[in-house]
C-alpha positions, 0 to 999 in steps of 0.5 A: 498554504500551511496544512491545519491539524486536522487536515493531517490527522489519518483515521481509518475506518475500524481497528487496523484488522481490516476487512472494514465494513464495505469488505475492502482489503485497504482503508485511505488513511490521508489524501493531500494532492496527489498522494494518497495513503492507505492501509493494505491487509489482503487476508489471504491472497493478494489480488491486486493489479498492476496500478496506474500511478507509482507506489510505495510500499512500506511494511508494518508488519508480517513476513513474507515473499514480494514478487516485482515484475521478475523479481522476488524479495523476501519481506519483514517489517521495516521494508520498502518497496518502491513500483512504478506505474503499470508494473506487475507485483504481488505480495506471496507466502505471507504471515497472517498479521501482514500489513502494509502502508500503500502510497500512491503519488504523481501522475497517471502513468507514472512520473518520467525522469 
């Protein structure tokens, strides 16, 4: 079944300089299945845990350090970060103005190929 119109159109609680009014550093843009699209602005400290399902990262705006497991990646707008469920990351040593689309996808645990 074909979606309709406003079944796509994302709305976000506020202006996108978050927090929004219940305090959360991430507003849900869309859902549809299994995928939710959120904006992510952690203020000053990223504290987000490992989640339970894959995720994609794509950044809109801000610079700065994107740490994946062992790994760490410098980032600028226009980047994507792709993490699989359940691995520890964190977003450090960011600009001010950072923010990022988050989508979530597939099943809990992660997809297996």
């Amino acid at each position: 079944m074909k979606a309709t119109f406003a079944e796509t159109l994302a709305r976000l609680p506020g202006p996108a300089k978050g927090p929004w009014t219940d305090g959360a550093p991430f507003a849900t843009a869309l859902q549809h299945g299994s995928m939710i699209v959120e904006l992510y602005l952690p203020g000053e400290h990223d504290l987000q845990t490992p989640h339970t399902r894959d995720e994609l990262y794509f950044i809109i705006a801000g610079r700065g350090e994107f740490t994946q497991g062992s790994q760490r990646y410098t980032f600028a707008p226009g980047d994507v970060f792709f993490v699989p469920a359940g691995e520890e990351h964190r977003f450090e040593s960011f600009s001010a103005d950072f923010s990022t689309w988050v989508v979530f996808y597939g099943p809990e645990g992660g997809e297996r190929s």
